[in-house]
PAMAR-418443 format. One record per residue: x, y, z of N, C-alpha, C in turn. Coordinates in pm, whole numbers, padded with zeros to 5 digits, always signed. Example, Ala and Ser with C-alpha at 12.3 -4.5 7.8 and 13.67 -1.06 7.14 Angstrom:
2
+01319-00569+00780+01230-00450+00780+01320-00330+00780+01285-00225+00708+01367-00106+00714+01290+00003+00787
END
This chain:
383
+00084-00120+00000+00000+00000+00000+00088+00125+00000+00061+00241-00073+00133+00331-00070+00052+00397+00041+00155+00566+00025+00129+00652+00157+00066+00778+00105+00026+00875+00175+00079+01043+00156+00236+01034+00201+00267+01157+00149+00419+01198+00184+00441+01325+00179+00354+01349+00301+00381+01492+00354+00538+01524+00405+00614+01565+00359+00779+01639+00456+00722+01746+00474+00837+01756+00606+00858+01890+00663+00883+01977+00595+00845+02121+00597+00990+02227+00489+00969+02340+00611+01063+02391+00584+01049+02546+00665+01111+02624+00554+01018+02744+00543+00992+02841+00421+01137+02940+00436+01247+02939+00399+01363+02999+00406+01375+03154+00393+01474+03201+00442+01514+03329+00493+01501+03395+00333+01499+03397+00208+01472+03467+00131+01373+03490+00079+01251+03349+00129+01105+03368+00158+01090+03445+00188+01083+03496+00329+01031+03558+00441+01097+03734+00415+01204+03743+00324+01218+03886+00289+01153+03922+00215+01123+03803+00144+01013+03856+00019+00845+03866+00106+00826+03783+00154+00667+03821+00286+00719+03960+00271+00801+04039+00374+00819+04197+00391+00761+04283+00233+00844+04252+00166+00827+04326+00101+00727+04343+00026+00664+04234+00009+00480+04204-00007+00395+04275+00092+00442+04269+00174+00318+04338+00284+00316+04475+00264+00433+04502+00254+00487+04685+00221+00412+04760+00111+00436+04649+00012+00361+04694-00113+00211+04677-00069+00137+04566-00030+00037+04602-00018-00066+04667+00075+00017+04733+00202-00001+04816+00281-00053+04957+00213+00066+04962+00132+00052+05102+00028-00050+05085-00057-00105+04980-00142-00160+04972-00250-00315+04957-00178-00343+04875-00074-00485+04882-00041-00496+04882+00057-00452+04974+00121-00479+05020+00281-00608+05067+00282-00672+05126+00185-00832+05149+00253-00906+05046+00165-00878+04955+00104-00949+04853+00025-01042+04746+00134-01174+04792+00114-01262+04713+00214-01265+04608+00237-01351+04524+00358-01331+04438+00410-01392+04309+00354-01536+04367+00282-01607+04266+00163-01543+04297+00027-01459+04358+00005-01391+04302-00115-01295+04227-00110-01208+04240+00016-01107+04175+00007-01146+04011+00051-01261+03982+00075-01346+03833+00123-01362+03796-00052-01380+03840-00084-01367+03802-00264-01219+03718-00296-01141+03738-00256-01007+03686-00280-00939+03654-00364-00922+03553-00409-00815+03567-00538-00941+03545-00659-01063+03581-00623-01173+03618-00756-01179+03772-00753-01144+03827-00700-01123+03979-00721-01043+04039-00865-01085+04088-00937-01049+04136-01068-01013+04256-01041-00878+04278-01098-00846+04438-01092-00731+04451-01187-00735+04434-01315-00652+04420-01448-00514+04551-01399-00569+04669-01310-00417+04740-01292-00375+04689-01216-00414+04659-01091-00366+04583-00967-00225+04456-01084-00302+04411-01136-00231+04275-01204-00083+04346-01251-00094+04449-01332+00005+04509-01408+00081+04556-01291+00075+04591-01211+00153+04669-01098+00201+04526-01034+00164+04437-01018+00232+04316-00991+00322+04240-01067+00310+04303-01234+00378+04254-01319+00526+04308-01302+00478+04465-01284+00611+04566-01322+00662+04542-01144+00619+04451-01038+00718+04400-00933+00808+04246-00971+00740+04212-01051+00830+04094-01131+00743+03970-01065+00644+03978-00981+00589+03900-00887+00454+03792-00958+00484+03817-01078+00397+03731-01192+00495+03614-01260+00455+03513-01296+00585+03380-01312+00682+03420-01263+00709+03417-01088+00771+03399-01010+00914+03295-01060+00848+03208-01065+00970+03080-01059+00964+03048-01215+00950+03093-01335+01001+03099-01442+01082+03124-01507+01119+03073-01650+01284+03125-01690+01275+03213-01715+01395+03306-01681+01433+03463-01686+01398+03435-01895+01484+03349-01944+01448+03415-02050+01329+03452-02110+01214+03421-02001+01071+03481-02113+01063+03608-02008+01129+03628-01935+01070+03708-01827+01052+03718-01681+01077+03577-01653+01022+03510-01503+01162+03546-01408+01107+03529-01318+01206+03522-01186+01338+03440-01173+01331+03308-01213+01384+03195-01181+01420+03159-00971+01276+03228-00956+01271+03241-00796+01217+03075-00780+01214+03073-00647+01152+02935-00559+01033+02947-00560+00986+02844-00532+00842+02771-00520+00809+02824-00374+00884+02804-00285+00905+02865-00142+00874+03014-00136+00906+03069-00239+00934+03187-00284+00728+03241-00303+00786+03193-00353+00622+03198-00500+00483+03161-00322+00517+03079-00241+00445+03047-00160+00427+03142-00073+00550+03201+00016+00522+03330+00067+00449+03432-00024+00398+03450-00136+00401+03573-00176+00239+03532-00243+00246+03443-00246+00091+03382-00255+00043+03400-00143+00064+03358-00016+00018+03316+00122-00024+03500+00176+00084+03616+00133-00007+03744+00163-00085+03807+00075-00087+03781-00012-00206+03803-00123-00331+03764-00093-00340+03653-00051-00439+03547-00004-00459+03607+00118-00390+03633+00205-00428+03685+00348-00457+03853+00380-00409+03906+00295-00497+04060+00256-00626+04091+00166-00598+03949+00086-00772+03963+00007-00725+04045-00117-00632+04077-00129-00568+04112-00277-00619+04120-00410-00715+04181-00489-00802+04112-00592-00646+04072-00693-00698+04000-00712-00558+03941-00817-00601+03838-00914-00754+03851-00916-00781+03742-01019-00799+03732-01165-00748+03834-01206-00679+03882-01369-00598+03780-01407-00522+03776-01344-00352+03681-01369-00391+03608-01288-00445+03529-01184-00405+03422-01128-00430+03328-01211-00526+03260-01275-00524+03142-01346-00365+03139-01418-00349+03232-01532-00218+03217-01582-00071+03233-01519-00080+03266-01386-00002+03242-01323+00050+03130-01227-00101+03076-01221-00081+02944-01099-00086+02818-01222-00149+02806-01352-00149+02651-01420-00175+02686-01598-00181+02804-01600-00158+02791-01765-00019+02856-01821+00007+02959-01764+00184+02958-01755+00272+02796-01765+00259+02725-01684+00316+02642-01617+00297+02558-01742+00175+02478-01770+00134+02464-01874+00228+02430-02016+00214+02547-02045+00276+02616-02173+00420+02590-02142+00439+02619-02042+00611+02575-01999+00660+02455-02050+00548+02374-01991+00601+02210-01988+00596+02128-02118+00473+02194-02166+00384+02106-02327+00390+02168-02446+00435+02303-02425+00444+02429-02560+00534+02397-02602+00570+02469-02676+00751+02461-02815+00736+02607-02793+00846+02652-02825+00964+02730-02770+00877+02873-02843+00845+02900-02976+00772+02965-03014+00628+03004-02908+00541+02927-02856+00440+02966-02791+00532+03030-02643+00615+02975-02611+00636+03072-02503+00689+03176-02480+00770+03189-02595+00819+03352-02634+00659+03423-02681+00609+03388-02733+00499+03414-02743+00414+03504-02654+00380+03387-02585+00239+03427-02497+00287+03463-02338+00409+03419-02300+00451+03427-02181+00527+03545-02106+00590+03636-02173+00576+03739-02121+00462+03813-02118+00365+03821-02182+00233+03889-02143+00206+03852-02039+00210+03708-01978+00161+03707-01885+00220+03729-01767+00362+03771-01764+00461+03798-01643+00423+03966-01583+00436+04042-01740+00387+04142-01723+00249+04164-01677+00148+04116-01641+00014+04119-01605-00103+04179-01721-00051+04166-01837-00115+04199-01900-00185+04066-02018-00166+03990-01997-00237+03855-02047-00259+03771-01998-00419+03749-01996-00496+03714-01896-00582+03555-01971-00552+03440-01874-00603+03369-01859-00746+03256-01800-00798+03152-01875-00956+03104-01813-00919+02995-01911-00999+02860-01809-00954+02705-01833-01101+02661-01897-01046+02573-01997-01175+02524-02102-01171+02365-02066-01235+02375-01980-01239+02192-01931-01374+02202-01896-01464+02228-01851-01609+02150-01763-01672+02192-01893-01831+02104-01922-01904+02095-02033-02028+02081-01974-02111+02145-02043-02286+02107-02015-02283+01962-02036-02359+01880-01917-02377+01725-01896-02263+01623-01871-02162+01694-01847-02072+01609-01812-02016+01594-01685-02096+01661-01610-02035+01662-01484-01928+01718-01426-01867+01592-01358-01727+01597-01301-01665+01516-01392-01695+01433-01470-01669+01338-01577-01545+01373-01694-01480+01435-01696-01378+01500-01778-01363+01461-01912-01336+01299-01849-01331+01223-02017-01471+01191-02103-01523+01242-02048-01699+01263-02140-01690+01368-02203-01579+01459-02218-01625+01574-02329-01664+01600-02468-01706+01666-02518-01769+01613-02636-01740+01733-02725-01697+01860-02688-01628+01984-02774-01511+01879-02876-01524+01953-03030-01425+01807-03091-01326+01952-03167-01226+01887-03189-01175+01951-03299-01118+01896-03468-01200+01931-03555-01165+01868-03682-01057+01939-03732-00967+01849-03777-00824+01896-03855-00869+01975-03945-00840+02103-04030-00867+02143-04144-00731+02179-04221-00732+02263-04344-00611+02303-04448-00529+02454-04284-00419+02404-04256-00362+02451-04137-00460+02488-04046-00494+02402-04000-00507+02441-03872-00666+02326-03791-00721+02373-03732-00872+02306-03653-00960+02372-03670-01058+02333-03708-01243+02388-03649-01297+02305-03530-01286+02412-03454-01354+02315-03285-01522+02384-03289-01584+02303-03216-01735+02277-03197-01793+02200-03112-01841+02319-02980-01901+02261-02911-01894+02359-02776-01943+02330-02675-01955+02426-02561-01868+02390-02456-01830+02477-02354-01756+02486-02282-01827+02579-02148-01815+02508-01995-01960+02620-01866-01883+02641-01796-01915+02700-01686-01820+02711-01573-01738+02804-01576-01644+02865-01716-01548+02915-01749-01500+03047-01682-01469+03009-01562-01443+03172-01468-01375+03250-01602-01366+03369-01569-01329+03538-01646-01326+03462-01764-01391+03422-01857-01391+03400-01978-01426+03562-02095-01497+03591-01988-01552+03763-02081-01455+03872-02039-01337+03840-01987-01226+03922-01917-01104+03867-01946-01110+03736-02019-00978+03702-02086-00936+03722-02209-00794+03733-02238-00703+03681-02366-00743+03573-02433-00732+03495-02340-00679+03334-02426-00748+03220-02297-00783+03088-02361-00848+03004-02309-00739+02894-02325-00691+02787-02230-00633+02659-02264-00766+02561-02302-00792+02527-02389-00925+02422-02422-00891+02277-02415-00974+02182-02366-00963+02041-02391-01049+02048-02492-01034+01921-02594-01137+01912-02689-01089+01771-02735-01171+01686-02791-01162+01614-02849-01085+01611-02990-01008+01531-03035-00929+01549-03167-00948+01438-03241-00968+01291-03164-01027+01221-03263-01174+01133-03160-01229+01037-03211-01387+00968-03165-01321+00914-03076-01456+00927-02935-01386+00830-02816-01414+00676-02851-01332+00581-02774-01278+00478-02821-01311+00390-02674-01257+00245-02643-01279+00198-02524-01142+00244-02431-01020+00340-02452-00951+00401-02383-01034+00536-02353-01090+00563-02260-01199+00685-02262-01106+00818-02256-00963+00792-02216-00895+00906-02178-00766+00959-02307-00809+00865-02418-00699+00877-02573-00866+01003-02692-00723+01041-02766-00775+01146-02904-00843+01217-02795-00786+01286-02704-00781+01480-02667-00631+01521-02670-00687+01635-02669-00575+01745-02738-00586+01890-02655-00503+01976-02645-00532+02080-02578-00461+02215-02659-00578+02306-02675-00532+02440-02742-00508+02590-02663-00434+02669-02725-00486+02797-02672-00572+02839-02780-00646+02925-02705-00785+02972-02791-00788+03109-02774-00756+03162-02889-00765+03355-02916-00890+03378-02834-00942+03431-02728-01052+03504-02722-01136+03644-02777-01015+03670-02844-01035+03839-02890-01068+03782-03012-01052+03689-03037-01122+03614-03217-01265+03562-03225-01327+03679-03217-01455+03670-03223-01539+03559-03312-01484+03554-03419-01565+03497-03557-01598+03312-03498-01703+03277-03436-01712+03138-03426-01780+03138-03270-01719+03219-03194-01717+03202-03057-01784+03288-02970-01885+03238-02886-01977+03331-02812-01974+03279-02670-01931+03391-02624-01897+03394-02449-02064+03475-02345-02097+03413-02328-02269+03429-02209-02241+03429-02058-02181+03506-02019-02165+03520-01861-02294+03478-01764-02251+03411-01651-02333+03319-01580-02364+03392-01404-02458+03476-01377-02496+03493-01251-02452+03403-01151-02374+03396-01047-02410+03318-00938-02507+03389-00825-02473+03275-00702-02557+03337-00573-02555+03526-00554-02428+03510-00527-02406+03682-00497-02421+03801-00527-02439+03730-00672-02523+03842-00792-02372+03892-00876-02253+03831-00825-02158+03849-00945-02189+03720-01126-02081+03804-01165-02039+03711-01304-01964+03653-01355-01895+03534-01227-01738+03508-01261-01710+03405-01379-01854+03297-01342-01810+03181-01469-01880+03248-01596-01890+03171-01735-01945+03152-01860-01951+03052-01882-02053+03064-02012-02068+02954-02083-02008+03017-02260-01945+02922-02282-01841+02960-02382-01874+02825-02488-01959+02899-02644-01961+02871-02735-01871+02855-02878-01833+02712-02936-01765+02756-03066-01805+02662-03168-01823+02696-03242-01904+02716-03432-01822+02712-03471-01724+02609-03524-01639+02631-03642-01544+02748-03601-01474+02724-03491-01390+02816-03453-01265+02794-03508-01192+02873-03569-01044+02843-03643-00907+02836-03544-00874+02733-03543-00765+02768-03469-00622+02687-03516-00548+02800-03570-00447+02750-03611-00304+02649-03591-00276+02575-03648-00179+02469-03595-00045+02471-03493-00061+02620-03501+00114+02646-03412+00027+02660-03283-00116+02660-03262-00161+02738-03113-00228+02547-03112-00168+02456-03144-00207+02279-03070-00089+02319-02917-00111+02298-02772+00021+02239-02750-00019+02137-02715+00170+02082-02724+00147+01937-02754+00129+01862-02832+00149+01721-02813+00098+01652-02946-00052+01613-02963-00089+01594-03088-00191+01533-03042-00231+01469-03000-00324+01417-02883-00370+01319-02856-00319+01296-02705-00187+01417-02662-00161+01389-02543-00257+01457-02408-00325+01514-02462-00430+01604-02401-00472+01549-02231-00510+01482-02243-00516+01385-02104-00385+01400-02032-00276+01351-02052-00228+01348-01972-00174+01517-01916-00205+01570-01989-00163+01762-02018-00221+01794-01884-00389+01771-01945-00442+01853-01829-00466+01803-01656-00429+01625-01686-00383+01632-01528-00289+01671-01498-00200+01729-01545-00063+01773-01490-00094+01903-01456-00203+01969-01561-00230+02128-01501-00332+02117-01423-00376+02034-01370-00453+02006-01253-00443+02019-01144-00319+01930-01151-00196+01951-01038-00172+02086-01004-00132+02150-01063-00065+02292-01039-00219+02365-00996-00331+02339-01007-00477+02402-00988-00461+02375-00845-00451+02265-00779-00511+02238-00649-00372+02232-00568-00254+02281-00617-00144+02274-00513-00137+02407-00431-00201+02497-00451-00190+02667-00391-00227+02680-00239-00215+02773-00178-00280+02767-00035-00401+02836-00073-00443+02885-00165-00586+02949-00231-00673+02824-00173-00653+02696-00152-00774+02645-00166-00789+02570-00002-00724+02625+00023-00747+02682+00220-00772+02831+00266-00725+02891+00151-00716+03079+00249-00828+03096+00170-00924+03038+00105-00986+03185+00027-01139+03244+00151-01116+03157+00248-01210+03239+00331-01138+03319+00469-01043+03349+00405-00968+03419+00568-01014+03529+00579-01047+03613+00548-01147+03719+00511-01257+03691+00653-01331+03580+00639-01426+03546+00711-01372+03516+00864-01271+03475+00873-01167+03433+01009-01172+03558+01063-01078+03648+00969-01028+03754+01055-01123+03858+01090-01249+03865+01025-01352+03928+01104-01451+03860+01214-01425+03728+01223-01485+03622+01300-01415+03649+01442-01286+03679+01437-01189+03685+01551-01240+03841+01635-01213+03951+01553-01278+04058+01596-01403+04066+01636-01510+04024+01564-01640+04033+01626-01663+03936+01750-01540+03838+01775-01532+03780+01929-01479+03841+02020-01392+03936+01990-01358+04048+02100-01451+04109+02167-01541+04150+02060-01644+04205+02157-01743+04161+02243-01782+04033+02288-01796+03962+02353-01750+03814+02376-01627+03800+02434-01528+03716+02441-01631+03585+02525-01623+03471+02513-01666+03345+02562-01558+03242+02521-01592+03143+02625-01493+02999+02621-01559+02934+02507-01675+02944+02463-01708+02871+02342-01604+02943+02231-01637+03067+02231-01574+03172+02108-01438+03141+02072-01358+03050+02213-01180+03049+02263-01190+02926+02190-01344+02804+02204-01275+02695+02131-01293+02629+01992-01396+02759+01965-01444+02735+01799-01297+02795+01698-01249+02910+01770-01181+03006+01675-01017+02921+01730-00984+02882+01800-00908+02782+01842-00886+02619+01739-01015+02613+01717-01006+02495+01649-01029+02539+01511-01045+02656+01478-01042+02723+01325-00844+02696+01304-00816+02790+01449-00638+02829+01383-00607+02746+01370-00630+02596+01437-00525+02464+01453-00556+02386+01337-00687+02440+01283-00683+02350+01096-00626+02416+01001-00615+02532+01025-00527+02630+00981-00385+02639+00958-00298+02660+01056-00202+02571+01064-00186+02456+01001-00247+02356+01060-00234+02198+00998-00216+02188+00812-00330+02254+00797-00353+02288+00589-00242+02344+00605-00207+02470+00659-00038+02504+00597+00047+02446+00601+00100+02391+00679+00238+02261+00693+00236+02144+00588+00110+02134+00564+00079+02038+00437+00109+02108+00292+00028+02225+00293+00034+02318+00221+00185+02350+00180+00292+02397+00253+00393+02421+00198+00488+02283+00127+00438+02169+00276+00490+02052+00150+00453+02010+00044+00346+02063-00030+00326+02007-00175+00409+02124-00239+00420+02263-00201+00536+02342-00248+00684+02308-00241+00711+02210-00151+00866+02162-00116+00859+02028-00250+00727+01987-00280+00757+01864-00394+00777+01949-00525+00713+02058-00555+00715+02156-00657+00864+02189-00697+00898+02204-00599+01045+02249-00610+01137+02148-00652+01128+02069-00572+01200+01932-00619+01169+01888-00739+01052+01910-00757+01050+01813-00922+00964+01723-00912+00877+01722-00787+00791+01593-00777+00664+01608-00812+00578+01486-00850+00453+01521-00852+00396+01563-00703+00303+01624-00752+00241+01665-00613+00125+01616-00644+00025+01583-00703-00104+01547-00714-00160+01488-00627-00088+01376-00613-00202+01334-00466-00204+01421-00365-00085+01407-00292-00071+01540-00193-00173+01664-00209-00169+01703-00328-00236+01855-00375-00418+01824-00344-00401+01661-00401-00570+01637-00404-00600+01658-00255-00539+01598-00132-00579+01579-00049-00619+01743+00072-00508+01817+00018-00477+01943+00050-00632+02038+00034-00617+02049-00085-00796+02019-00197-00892+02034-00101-00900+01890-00098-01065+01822-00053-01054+01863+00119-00954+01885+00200-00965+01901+00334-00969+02062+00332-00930+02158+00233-00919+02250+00235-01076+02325+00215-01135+02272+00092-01281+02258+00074-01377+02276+00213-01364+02164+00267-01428+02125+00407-01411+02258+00486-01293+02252+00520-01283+02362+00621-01300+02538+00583-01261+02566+00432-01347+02656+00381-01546+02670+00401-01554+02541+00382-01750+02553+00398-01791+02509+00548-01684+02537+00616-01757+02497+00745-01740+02626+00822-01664+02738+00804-01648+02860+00841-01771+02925+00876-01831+02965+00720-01963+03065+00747-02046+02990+00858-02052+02828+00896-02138+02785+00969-02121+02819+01082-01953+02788+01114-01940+02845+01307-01983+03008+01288-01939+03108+01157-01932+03224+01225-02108+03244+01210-02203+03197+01187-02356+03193+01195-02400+03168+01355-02300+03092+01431-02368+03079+01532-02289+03244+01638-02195+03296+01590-02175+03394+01633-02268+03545+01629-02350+03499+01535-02390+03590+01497-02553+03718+01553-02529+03837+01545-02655+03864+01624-02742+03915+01523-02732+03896+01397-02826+03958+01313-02786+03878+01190-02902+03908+01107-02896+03815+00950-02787+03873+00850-02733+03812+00847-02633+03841+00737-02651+03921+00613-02579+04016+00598-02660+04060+00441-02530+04152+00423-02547+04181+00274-02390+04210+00194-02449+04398+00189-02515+04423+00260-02554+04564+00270-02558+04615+00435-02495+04471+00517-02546+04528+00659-02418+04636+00700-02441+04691+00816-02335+04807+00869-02197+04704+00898-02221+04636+00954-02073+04579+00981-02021+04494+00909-01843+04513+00862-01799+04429+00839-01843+04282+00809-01808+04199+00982-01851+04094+00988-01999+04019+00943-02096+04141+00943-02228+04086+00864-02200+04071+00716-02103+04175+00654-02149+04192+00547-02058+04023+00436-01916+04044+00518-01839+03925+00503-01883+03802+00532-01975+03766+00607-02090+03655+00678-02163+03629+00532-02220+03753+00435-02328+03702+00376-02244+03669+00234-02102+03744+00222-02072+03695+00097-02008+03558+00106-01981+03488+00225-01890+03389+00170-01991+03297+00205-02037+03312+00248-02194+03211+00299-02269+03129+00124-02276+03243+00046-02308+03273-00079-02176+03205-00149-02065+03196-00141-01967+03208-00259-01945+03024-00204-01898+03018-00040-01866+02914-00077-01895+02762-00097-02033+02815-00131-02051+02665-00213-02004+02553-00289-01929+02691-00358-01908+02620-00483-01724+02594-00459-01685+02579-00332-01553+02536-00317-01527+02437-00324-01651+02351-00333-01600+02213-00340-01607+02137-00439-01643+02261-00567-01705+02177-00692-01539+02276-00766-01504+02357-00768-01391+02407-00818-01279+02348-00792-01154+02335-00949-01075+02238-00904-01102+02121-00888-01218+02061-00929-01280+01897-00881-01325+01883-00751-01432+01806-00763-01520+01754-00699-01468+01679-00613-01541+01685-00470-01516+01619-00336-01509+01450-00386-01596+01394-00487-01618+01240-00513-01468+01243-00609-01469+01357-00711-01359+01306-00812-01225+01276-00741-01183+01358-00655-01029+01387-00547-01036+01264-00487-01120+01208-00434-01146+01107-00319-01097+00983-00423-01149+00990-00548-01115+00871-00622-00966+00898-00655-00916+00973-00690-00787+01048-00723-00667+00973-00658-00741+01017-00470-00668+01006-00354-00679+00824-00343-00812+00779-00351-00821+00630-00323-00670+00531-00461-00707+00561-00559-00585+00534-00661-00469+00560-00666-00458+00691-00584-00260+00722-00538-00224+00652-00416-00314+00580-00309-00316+00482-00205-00349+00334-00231-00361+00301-00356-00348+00135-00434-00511+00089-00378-00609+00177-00346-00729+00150-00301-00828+00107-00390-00810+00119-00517-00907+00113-00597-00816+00084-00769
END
């Protein structure tokens, strides 16, 4: 039977200069930036914010200098994630292409696409959204049914694409699609593209209401969309194994533990004002899962670095991170002396009603609580 293989790491002294100098900057940059926006978290859109992070170099962190990147640590890249995440930072312009379609393109592109497309995205000015979930397919991945037919240079793809956070706010889409008929290997003939979004002719993007009354996902249409042969990466047909690898890089972040700290740190304050031993052992047993997800958390960053897969690790990180994200709004409900609402006077009400609202859907982003579990049961010889 195999294991997890959580190691130790402790986040090193050039980490932790870089924390400083993150906080500095964003002391300056959103010192009066409110308390329900910053509960939005790394879904916060702010296309200058992004660019001003570009021109700190703090966009493909740990990338090769020659497109642009840092050639910083993963350690690195973790501190500087971890206060972003803990100030509520809107940064969700560039995060997709910074946390798994960068990376991406790194691993599966030719040398042309990343001179290409990859300094745009260092600089914060090219902006990324993932073409994987489909009307009726669930969590089901290898059920997709978007195809792409070879044509005279290049593909015509056809078919829909839901879910698609900032799709009406992006550049470019990484797409799964089918390239040839599924077969009894359910996971052979996909392929994965970048997809012009500014190339209107074929393609219709329908932004999708959630609870809160924002518009983060779409539903993303294409008709005979053209897409030319140098924008395949990869080979064909390796598509599958592509996008679990950028999967990986989806669920390894501390994003998918911090994105309700927002809700903590006004949970903590509104216990000041009437302090109780219950209050000492709910918010007590908040910090100590807290903690716990981080120590885990940085070791799937210590496998990053090394060179290892992290996937299982990342899945597990994931699905416990999920949990304890949707169990928040519940303790801070019993704190509470009035109904929550994203218009009430305080803070803590107003942060109560947005994440109450948002995080539902933490456990369906990044894959599903059933899909990880199977993930996790198969990286433990369980199944």
């Amino acid at each position: 039977m195999q294991y997890f293989n959580f190691d130790p790491y402790s986040l090193p002294p050039e980490a932790e200069e870089l924390r400083q100098e993150v906080r500095e900057f964003l002391h300056k940059e959103l010192a009066d930036y409110p308390a329900v926006l910053r509960s939005r978290s790394w879904a916060g859109l702010d296309p200058d914010f992004s660019r001003k992070m570009g021109e700190k170099g703090w966009i493909g962190l740990t990338w090769p200098k020659k497109y642009g990147g840092g050639e910083r640590s993963f350690f690195e890249r973790y501190a500087l994630l971890e206060e972003l995440l803990a100030y509520g930072a809107p940064v969700g312009s560039h995060w997709i292409a910074d946390r798994q379609s960068g990376p991406t393109i790194l691993r599966f592109g030719t040398e042309e696409q990343c001179h290409r497309i990859l300094p745009g995205i260092i600089k914060g000015e090219s902006f990324f959204c993932i073409g994987m979930s489909e009307p009726d397919s669930g969590s089901d991945l290898a059920s997709i049914r978007t195809k792409a037919d070879k044509v005279d240079g290049g593909y015509l793809i056809n078919g829909t694409k839901v879910w698609t956070t900032g799709a009406h706010h992006c550049d470019w889409m990484i797409a799964l699609v089918r390239t040839s008929p599924p077969s009894e290997n359910r996971h052979a003939g996909m392929s994965q593209f970048l997809i012009n979004l500014k190339q209107t002719k074929g393609l219709t993007i329908d932004p999708i209401q959630n609870l809160a009354g924002e518009k983060h996902f779409n539903m993303v249409v294409f008709e005979d969309f053209f897409v030319p042969e140098e924008d395949r990466i990869g080979a064909e047909g390796d598509g599958w194994q592509q996008v679990t690898a950028e999967l990986a890089f989806e669920r390894s972040g501390p994003e998918r533990y911090m994105s309700s700290i927002q809700l903590l740190i006004e949970l903590i304050r509104e216990a000041k004002l009437d302090p109780s031993k219950k209050a000492q052992e709910q918010i007590g047993r908040l910090i100590a899962h807290l903690a716990t997800l981080r120590r885990m958390s940085i070791s799937v960053a210590g496998k990053l670095e090394s060179h290892s897969n992290p996937a299982l690790e990342a899945s597990v990180v994931k699905d416990l991170g999920a949990i304890y994200e949707q169990e928040m709004p519940e303790i801070a409900h019993r704190f509470a002396r009035t109904e929550a609402s994203m218009t009430a006077a305080t803070d803590f009400e107003q942060v109560r009603a947005y994440i109450t609202q948002a995080a539902v859907s933490f456990s369906l982003r990044g894959g599903t609580r059933e899909i990880l579990r199977g993930i996790i049961a198969r990286g433990l010889g369980l199944r």
